[in-house]
C-alpha positions as CSV (number, residue, x, y, z in Angstrom):
1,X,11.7,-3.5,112.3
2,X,8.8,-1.3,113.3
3,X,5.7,-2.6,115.2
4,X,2.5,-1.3,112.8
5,X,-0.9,-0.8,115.2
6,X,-3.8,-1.1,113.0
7,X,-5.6,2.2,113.4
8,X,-2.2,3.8,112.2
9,X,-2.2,1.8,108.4
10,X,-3.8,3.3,105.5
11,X,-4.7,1.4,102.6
12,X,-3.3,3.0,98.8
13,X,-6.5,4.9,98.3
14,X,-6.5,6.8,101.9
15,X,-3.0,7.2,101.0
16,X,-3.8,8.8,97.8
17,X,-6.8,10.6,98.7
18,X,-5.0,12.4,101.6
19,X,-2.0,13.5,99.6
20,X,-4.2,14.0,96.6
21,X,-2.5,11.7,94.1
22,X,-3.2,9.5,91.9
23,X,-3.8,5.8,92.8
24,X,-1.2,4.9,90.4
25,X,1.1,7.2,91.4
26,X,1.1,6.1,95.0
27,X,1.9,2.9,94.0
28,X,4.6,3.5,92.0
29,X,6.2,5.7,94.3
30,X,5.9,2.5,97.2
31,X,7.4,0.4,94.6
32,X,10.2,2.4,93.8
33,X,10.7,3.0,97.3
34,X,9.6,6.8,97.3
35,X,6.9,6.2,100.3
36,X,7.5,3.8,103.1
37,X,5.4,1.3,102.6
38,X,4.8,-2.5,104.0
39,X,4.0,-5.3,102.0
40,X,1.7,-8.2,103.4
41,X,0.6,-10.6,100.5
42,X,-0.7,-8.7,97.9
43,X,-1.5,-5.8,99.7
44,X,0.3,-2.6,100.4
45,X,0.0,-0.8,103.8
46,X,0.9,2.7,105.0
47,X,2.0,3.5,108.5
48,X,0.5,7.0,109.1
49,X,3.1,8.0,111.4
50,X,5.6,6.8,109.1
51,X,4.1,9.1,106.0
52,X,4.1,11.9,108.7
53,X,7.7,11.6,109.2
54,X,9.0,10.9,105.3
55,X,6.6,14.7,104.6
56,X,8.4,16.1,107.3
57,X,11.6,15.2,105.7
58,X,10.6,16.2,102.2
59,X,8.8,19.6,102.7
60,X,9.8,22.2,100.2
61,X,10.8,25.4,101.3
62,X,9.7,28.2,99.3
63,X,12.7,30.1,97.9
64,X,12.5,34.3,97.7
């Protein structure tokens, strides 16, 4: 399990903001397991360095 430092969580709206989606959508895609996400309570937390990682892995190439 990963240690989280404090200055690298973002909440679901910094999340959103910074990708430029839709609250909604970023939770849904935490709750389907899409973004890595970290539950505590009833809050949802974002490692930054984490998010950095998963766009990394996810960046479309574009084809021609």
């Amino acid at each position: 399990m990963n240690t989280y430092e404090a200055e690298d969580m973002m909440t679901v709206k910094e999340v959103a903001a910074w990708f430029r989606f839709h609250v909604n959508t970023v939770y849904e895609m935490a709750s389907r397991g899409e973004l890595p996400s970290v539950k505590s309570g009833n809050s949802i937390r974002f490692s930054k360095t984490e998010l950095l990682a998963w766009l990394r892995e996810h960046k479309r190439v574009p084809v021609g």
